[in-house]
PyMOL CGO cylinders between C-alpha atoms (Angstrom):
from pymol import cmd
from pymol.cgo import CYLINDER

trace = [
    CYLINDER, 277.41, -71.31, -124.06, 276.85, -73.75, -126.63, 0.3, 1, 1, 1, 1, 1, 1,
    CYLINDER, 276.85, -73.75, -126.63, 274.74, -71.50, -128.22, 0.3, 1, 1, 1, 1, 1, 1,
    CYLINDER, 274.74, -71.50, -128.22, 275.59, -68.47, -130.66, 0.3, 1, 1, 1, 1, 1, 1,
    CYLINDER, 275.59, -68.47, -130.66, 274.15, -65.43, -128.87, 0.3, 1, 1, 1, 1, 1, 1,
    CYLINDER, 274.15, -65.43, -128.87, 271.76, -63.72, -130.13, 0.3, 1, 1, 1, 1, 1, 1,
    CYLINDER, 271.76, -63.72, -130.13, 272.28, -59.55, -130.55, 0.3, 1, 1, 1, 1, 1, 1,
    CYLINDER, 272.28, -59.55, -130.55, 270.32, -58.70, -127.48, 0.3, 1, 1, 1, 1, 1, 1,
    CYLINDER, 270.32, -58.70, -127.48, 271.45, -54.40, -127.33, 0.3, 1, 1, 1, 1, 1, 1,
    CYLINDER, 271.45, -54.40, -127.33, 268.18, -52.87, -127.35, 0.3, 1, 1, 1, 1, 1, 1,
    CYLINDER, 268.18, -52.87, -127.35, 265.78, -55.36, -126.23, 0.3, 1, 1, 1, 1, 1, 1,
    CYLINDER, 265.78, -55.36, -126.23, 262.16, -54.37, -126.51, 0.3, 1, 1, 1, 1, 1, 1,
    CYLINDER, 262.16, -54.37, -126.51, 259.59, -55.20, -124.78, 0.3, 1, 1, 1, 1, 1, 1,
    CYLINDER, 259.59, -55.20, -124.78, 255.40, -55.36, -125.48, 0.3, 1, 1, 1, 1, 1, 1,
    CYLINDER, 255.40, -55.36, -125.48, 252.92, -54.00, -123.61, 0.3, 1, 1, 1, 1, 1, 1,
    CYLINDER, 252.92, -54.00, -123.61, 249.69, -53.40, -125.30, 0.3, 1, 1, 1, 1, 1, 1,
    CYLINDER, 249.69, -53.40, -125.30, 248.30, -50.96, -121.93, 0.3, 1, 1, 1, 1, 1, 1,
    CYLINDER, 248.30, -50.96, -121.93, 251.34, -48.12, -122.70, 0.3, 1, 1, 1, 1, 1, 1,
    CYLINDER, 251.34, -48.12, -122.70, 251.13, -48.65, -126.61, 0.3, 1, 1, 1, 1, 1, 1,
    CYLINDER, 251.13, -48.65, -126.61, 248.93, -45.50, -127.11, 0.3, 1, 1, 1, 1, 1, 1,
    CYLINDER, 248.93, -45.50, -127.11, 246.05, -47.48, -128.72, 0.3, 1, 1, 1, 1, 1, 1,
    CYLINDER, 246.05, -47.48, -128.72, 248.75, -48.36, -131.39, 0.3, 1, 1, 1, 1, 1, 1,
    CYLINDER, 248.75, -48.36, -131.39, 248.59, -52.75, -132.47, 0.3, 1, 1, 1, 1, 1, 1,
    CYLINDER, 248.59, -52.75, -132.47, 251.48, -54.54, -131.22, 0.3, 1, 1, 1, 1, 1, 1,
    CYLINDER, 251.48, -54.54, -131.22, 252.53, -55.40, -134.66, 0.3, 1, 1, 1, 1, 1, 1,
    CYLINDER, 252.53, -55.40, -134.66, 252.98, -52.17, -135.53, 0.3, 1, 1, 1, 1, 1, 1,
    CYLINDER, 252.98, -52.17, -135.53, 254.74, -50.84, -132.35, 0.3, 1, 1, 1, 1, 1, 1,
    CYLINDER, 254.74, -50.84, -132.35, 256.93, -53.75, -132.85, 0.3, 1, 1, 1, 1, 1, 1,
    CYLINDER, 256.93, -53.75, -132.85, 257.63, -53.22, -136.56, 0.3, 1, 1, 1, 1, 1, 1,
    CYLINDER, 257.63, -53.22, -136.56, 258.83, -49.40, -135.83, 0.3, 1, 1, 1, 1, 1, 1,
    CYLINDER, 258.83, -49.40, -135.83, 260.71, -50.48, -132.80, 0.3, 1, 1, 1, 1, 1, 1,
    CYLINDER, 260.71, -50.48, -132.80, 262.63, -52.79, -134.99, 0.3, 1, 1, 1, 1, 1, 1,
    CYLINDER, 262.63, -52.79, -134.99, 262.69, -49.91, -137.94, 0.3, 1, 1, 1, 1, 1, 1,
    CYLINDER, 262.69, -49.91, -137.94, 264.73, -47.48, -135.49, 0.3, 1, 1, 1, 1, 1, 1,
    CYLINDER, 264.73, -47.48, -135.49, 266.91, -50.37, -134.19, 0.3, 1, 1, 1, 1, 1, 1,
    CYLINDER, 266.91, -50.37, -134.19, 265.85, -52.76, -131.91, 0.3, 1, 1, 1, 1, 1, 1,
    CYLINDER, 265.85, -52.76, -131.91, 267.67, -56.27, -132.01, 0.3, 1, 1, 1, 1, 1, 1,
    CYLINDER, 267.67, -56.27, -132.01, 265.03, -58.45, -129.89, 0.3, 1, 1, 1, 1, 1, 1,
    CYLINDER, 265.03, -58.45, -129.89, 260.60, -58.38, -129.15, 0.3, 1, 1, 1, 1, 1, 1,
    CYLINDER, 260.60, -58.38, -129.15, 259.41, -60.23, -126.38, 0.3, 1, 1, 1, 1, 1, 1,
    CYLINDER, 259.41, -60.23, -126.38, 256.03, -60.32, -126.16, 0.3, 1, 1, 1, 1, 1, 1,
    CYLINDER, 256.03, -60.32, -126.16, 254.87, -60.23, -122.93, 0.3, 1, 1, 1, 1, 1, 1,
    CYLINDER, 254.87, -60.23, -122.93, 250.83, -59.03, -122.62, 0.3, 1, 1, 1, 1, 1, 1,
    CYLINDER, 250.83, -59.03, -122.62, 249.67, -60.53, -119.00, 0.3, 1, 1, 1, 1, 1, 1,
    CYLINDER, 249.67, -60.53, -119.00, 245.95, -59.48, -119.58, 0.3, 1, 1, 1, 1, 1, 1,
    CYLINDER, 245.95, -59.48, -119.58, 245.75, -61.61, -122.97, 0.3, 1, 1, 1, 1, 1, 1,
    CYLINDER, 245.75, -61.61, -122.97, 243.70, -65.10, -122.99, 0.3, 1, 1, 1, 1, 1, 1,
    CYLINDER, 243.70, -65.10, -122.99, 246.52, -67.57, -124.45, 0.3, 1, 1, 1, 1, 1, 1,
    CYLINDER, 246.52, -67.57, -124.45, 244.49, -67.57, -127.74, 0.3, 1, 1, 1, 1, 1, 1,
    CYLINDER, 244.49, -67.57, -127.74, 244.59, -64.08, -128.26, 0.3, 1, 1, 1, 1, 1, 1,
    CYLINDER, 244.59, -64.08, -128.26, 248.46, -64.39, -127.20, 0.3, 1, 1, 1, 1, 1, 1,
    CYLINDER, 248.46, -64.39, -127.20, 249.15, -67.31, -129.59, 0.3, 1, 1, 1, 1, 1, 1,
    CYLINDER, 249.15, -67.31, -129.59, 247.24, -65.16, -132.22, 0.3, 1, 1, 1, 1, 1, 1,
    CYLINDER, 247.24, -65.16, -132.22, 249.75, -62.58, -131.44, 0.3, 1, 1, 1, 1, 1, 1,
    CYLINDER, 249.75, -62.58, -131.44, 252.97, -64.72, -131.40, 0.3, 1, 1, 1, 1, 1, 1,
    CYLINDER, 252.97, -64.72, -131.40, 252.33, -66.08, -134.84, 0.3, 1, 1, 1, 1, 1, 1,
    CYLINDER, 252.33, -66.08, -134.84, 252.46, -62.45, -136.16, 0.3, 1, 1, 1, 1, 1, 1,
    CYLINDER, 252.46, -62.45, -136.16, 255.39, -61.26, -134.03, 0.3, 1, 1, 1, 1, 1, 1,
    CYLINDER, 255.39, -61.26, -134.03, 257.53, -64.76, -135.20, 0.3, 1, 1, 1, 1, 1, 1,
    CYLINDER, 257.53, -64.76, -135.20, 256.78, -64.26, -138.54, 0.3, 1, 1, 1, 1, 1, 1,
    CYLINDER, 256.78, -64.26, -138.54, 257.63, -60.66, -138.96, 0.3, 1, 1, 1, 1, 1, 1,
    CYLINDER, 257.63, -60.66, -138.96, 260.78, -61.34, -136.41, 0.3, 1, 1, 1, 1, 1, 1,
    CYLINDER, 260.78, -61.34, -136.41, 261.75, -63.98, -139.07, 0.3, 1, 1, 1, 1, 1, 1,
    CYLINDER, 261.75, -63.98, -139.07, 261.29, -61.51, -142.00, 0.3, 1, 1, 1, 1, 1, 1,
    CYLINDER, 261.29, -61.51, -142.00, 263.29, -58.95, -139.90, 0.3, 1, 1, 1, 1, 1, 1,
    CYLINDER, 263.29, -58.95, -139.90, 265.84, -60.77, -138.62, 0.3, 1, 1, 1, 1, 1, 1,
    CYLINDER, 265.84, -60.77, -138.62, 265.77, -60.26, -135.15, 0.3, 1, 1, 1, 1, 1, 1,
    CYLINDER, 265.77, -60.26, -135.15, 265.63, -61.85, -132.02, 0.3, 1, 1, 1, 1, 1, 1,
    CYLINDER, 265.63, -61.85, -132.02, 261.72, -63.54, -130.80, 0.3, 1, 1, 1, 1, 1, 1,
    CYLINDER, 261.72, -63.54, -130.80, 261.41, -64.38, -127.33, 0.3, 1, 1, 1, 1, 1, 1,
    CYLINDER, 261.41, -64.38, -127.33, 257.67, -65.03, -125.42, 0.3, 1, 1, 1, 1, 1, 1,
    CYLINDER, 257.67, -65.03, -125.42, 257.52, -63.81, -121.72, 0.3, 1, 1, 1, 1, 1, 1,
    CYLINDER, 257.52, -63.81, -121.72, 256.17, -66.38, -119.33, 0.3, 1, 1, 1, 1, 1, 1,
    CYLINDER, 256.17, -66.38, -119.33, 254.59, -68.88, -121.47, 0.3, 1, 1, 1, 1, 1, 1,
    CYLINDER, 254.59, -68.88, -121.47, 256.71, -72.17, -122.68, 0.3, 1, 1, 1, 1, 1, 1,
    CYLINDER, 256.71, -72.17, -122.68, 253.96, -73.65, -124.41, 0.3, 1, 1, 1, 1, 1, 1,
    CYLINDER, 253.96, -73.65, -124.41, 253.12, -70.70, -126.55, 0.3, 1, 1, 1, 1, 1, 1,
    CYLINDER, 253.12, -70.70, -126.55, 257.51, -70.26, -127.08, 0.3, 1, 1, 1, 1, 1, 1,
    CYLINDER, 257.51, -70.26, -127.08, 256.75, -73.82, -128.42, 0.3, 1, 1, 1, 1, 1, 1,
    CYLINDER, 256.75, -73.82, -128.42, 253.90, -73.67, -130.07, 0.3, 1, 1, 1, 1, 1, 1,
    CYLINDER, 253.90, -73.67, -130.07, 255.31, -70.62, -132.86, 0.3, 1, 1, 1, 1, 1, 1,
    CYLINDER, 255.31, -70.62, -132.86, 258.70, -71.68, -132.40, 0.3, 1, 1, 1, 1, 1, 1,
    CYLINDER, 258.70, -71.68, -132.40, 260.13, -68.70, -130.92, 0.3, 1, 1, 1, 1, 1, 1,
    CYLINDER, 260.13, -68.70, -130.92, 264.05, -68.29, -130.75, 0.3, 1, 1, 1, 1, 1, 1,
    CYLINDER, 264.05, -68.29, -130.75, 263.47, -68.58, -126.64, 0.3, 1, 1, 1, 1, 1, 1,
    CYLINDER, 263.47, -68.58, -126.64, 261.44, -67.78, -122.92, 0.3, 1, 1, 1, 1, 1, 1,
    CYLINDER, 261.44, -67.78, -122.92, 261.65, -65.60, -120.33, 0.3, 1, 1, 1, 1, 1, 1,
    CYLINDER, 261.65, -65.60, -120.33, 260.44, -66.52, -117.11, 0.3, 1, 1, 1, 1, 1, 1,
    CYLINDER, 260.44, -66.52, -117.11, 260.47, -65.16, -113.49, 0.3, 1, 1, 1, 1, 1, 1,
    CYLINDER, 260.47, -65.16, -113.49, 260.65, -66.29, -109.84, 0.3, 1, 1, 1, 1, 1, 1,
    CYLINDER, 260.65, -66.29, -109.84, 256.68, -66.99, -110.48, 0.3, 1, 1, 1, 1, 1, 1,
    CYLINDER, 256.68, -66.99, -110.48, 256.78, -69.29, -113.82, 0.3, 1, 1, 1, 1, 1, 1,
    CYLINDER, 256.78, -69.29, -113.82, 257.62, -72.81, -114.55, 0.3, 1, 1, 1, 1, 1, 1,
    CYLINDER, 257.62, -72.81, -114.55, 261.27, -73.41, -112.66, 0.3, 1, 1, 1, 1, 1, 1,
    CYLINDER, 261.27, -73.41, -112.66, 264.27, -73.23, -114.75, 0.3, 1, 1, 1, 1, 1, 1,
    CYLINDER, 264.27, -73.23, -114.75, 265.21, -76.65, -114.41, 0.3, 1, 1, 1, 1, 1, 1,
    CYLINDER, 265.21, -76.65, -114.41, 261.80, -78.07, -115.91, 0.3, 1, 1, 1, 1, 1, 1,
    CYLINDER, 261.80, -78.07, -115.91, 262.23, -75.33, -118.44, 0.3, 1, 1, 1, 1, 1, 1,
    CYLINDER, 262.23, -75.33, -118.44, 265.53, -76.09, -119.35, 0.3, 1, 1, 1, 1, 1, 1,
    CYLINDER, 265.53, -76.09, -119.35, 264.19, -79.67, -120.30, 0.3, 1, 1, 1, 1, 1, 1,
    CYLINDER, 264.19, -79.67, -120.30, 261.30, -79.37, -121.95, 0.3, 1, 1, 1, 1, 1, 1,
    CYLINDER, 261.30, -79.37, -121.95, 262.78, -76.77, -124.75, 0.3, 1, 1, 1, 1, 1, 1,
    CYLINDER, 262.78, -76.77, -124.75, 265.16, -77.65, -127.57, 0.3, 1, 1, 1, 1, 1, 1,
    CYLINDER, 265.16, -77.65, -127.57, 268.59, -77.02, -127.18, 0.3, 1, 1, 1, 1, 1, 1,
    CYLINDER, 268.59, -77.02, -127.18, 268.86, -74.28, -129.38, 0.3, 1, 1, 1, 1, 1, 1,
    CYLINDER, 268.86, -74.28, -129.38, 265.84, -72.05, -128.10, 0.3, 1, 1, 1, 1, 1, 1,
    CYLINDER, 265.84, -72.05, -128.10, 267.31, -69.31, -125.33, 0.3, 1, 1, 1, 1, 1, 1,
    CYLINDER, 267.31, -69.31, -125.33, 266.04, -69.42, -121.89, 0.3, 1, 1, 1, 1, 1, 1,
    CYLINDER, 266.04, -69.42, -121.89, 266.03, -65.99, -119.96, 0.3, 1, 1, 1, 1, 1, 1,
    CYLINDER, 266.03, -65.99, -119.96, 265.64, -65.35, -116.70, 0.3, 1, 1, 1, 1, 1, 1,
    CYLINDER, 265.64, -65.35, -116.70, 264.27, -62.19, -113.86, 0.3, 1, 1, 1, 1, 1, 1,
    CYLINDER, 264.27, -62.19, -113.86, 265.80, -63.57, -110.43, 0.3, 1, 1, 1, 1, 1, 1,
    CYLINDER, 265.80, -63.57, -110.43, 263.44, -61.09, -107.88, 0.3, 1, 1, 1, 1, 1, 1,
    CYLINDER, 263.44, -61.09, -107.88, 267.32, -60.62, -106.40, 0.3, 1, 1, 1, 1, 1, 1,
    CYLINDER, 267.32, -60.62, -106.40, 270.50, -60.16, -107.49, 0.3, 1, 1, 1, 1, 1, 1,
    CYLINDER, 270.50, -60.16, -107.49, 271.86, -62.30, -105.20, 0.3, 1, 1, 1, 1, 1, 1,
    CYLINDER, 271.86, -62.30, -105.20, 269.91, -65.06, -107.41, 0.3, 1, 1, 1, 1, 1, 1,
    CYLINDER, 269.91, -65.06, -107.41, 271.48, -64.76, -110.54, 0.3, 1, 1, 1, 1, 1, 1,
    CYLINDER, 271.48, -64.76, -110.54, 274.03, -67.44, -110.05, 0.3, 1, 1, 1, 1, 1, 1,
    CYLINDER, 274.03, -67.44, -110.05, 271.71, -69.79, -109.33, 0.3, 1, 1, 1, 1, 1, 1,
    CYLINDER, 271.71, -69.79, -109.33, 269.68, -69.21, -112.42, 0.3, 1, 1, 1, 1, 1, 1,
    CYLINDER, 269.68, -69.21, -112.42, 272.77, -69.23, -114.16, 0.3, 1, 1, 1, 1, 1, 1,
    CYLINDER, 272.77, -69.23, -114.16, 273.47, -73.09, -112.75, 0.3, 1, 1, 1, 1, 1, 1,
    CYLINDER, 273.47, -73.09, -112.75, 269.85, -74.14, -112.77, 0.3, 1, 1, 1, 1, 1, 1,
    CYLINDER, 269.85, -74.14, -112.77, 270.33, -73.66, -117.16, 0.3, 1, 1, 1, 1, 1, 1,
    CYLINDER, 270.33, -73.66, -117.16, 269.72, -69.41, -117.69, 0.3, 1, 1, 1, 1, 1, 1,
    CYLINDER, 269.72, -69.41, -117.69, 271.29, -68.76, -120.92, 0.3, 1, 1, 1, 1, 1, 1,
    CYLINDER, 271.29, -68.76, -120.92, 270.85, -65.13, -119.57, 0.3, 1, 1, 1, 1, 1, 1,
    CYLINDER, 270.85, -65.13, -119.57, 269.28, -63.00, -117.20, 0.3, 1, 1, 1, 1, 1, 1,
    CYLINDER, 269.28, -63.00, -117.20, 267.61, -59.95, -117.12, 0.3, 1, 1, 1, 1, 1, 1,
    CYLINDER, 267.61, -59.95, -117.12, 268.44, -58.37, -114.32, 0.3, 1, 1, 1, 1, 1, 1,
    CYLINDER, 268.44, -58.37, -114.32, 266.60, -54.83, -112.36, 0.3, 1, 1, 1, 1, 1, 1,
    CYLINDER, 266.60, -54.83, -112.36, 265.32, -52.72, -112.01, 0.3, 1, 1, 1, 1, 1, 1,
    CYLINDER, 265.32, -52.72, -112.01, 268.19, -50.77, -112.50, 0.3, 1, 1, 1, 1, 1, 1,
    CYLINDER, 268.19, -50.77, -112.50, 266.11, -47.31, -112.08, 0.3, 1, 1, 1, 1, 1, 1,
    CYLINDER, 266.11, -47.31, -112.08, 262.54, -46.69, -110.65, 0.3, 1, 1, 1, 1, 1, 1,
    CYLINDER, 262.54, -46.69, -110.65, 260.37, -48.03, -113.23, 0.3, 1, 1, 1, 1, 1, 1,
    CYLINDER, 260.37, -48.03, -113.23, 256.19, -47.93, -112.97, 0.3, 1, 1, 1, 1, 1, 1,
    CYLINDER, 256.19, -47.93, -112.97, 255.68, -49.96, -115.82, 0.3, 1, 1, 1, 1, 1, 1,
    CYLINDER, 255.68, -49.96, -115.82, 256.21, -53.36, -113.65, 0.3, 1, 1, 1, 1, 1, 1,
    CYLINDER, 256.21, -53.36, -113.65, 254.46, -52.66, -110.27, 0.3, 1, 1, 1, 1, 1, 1,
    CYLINDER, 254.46, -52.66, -110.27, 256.19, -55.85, -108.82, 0.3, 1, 1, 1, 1, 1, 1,
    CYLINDER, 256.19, -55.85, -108.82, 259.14, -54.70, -109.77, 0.3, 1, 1, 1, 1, 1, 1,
    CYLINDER, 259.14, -54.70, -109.77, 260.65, -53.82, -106.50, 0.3, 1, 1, 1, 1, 1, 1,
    CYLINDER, 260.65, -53.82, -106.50, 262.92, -51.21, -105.80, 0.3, 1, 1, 1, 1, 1, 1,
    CYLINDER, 262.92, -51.21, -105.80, 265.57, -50.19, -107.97, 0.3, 1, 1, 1, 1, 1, 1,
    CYLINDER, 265.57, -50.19, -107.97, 268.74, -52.09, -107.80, 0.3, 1, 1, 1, 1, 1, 1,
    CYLINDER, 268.74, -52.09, -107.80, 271.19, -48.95, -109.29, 0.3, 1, 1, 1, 1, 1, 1,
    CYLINDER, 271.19, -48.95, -109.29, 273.99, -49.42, -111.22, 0.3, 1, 1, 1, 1, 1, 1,
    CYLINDER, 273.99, -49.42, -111.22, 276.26, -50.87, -109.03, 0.3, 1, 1, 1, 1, 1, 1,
    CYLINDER, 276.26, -50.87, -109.03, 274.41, -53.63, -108.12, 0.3, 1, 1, 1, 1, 1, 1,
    CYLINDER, 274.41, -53.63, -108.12, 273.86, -54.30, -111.56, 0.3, 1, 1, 1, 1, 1, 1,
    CYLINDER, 273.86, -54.30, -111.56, 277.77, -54.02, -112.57, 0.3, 1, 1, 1, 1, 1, 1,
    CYLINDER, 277.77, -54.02, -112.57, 278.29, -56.73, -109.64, 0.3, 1, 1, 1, 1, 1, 1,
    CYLINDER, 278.29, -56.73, -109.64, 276.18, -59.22, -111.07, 0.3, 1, 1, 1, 1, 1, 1,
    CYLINDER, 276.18, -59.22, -111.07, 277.54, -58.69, -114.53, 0.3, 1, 1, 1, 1, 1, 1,
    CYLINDER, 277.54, -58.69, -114.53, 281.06, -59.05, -112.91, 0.3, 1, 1, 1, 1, 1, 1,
    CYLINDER, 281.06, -59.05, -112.91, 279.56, -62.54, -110.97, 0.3, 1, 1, 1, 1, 1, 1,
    CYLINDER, 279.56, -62.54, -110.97, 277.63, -63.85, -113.75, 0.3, 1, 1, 1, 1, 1, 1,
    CYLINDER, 277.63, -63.85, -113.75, 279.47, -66.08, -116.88, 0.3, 1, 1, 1, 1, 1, 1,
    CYLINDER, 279.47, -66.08, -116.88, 275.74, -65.65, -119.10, 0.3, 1, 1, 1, 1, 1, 1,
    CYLINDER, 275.74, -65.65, -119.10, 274.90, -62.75, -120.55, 0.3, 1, 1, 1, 1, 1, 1,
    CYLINDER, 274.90, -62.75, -120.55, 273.50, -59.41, -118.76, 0.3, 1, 1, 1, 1, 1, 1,
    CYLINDER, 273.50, -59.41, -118.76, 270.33, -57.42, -120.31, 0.3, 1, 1, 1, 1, 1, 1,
    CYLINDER, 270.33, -57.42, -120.31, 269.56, -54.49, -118.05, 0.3, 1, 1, 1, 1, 1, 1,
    CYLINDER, 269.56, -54.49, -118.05, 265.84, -53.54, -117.84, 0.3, 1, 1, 1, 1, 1, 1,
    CYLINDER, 265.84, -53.54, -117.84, 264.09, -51.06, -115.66, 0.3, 1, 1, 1, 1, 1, 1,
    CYLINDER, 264.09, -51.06, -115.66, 263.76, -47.14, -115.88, 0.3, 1, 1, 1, 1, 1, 1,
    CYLINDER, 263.76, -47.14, -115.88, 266.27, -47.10, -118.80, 0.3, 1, 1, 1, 1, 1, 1,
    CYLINDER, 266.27, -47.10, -118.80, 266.08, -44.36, -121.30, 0.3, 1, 1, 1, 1, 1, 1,
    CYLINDER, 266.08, -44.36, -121.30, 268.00, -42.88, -123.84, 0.3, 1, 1, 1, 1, 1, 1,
    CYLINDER, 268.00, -42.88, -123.84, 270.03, -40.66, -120.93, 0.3, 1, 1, 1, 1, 1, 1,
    CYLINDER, 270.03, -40.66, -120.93, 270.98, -43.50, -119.14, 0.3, 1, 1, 1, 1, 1, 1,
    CYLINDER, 270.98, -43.50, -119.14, 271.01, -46.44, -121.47, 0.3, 1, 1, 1, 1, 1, 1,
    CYLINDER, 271.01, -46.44, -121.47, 275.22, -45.78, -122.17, 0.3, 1, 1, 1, 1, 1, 1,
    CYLINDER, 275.22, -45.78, -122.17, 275.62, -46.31, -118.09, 0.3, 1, 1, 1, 1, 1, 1,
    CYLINDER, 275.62, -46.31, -118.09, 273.69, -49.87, -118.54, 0.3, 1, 1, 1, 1, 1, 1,
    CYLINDER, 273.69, -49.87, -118.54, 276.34, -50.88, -121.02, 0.3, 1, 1, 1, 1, 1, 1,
    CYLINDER, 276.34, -50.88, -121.02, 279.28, -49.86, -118.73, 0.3, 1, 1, 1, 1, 1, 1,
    CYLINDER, 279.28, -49.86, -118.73, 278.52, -51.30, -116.09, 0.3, 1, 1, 1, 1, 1, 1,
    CYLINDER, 278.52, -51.30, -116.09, 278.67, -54.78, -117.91, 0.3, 1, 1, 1, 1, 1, 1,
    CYLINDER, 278.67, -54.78, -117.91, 275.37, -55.60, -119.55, 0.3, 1, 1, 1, 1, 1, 1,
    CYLINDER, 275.37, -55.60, -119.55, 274.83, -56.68, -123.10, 0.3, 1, 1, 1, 1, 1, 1,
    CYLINDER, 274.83, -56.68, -123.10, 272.09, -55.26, -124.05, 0.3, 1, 1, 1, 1, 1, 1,
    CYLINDER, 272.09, -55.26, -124.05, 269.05, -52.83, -122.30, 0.3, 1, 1, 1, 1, 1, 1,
    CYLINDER, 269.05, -52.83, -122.30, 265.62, -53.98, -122.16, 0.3, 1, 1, 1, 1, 1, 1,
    CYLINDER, 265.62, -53.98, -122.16, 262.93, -51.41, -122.66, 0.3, 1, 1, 1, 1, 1, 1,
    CYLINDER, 262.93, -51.41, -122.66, 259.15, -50.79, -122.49, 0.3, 1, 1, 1, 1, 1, 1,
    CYLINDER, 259.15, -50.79, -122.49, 257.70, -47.15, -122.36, 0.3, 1, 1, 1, 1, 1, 1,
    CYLINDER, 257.70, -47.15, -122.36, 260.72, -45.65, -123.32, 0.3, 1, 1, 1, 1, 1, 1,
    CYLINDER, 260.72, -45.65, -123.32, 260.23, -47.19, -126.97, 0.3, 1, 1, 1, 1, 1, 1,
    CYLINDER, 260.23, -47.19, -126.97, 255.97, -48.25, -127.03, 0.3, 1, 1, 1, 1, 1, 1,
    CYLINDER, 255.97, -48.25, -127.03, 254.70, -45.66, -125.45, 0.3, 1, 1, 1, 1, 1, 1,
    CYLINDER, 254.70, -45.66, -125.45, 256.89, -42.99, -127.59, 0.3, 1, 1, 1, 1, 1, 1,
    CYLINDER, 256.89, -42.99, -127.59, 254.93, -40.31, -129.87, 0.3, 1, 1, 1, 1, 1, 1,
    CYLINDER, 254.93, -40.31, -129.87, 257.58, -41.75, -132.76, 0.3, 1, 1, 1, 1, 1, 1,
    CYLINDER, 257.58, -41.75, -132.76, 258.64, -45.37, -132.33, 0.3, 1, 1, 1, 1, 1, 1,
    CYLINDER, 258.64, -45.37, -132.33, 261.47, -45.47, -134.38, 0.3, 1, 1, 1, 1, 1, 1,
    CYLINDER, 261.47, -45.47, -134.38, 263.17, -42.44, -133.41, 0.3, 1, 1, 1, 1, 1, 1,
    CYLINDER, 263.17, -42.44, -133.41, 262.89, -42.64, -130.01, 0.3, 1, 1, 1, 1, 1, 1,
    CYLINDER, 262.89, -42.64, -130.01, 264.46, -47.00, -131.19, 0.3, 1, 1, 1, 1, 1, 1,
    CYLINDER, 264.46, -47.00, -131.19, 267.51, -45.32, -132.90, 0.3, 1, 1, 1, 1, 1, 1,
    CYLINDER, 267.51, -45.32, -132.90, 268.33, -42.52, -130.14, 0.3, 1, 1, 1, 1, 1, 1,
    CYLINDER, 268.33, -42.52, -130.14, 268.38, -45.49, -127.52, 0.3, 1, 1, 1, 1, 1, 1,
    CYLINDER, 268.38, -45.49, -127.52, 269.99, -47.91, -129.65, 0.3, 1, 1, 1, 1, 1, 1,
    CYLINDER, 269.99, -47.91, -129.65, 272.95, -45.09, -131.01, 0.3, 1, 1, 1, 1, 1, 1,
    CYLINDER, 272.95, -45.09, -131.01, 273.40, -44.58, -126.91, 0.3, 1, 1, 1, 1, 1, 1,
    CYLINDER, 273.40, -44.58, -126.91, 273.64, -48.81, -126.21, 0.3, 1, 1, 1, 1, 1, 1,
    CYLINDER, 273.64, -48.81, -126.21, 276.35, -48.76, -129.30, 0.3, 1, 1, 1, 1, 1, 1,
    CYLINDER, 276.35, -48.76, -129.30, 278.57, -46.12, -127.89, 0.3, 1, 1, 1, 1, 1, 1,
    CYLINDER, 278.57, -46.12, -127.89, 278.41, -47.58, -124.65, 0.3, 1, 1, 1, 1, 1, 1,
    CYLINDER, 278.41, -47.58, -124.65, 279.39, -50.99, -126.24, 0.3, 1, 1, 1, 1, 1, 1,
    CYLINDER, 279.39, -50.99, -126.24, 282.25, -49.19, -128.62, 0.3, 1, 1, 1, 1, 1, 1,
    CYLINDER, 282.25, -49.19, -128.62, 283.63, -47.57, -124.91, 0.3, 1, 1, 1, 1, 1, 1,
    CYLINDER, 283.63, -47.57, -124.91, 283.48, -51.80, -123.38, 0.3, 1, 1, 1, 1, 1, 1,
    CYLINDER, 283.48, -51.80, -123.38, 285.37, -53.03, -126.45, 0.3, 1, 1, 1, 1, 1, 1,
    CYLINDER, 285.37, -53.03, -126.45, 287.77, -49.97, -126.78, 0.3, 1, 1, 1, 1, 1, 1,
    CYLINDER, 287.77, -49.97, -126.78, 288.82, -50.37, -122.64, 0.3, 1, 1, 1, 1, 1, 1,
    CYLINDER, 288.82, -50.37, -122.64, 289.47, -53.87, -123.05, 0.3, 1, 1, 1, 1, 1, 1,
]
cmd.load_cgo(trace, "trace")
């Protein structure tokens, strides 16, 4: 890529309905305490003032953190706060138009419904793709069934764009994400709905660096 990329190994992801009651500025400030490298916001009941509202606070505090800003869905709102990129599904504006309407240096990720997709996304301008889910997950009821771990190693092996594996993945399981080729793992109860944000953060992100350490040390 022409791009730098972006430390994407433990990926979090919003979702104000599992948050316990707890603001999303808050969940994301203790997911980011206990490790996490990258937010996206995604909130699919929110009215696209009450998600710019919350983009503006999530950029700003990703800015003073350091860390990785990415809005699910919505290019105008990505735009509009100048987030470092998009993520956008089989559903959402197509890749291509995507792919010209953002700057050059603002990531656009990717959920192909199949795995069989990915190297399509990857031509049609992904800069990577999230790809799952890997295990049974209820948080995203059109998820589908889960892929397992081999499918997801033989998309990573297909792929040249960068892998983030999302669905079902917990501390237990994260290390398996990261051997089987991804970069990163993308989370959502696992880390907002936890009783304590930050530990539950670390234990995942410790497992997603030992997994990485393994990658590195068997090449």
């Amino acid at each position: 890529m022409s791009k730098p990329f972006p430390d994407f190994s433990l990926y979090v992801i919003t979702d104000t309905g599992l948050s316990r009651g707890r603001p999303i500025p808050l969940v994301v400030e203790e997911a980011v305490a206990g490790g996490a490298t990258c937010v996206q916001l995604r909130e699919k009941e929110a009215s696209t003032r009450e998600l710019y509202n919350l983009a503006v606070k999530l950029r700003k505090l990703s800015q003073d953190k350091g860390v990785t800003f990415i809005v699910n869905d919505r290019v105008d709102i990505a735009l509009a706060v100048k987030a470092d990129g998009v993520h956008l599904g089989e559903d959402d504006l197509p890749l291509e138009a995507a792919r010209r309407i953002l700057p050059s240096h603002m990531l656009l990720g990717f959920s192909p419904e199949r795995p069989e997709q990915a190297v399509r996304a990857q031509d049609a301008g992904a800069d990577y793709l999230g790809i799952g889910a890997v295990y049974g997950t209820g948080t995203k009821p059109d998820a589908g069934e889960a892929i397992g771990i081999e499918s997801l190693a033989r998309v990573c092996r297909t792929v040249k764009i960068p892998v983030v594996g999302i669905g079902g993945i917990t501390a237990e399981n994260a290390r398996e994400v990261i051997r089987a080729g991804a970069v990163g793992v993308a989370v959502v109860s696992s880390v907002v709905s936890a009783p304590h944000i930050p530990a539950a953060a670390r234990q995942i992100a410790r497992e997603v660096k030992m997994g990485l350490s393994e990658n590195q040390g068997g090449n």
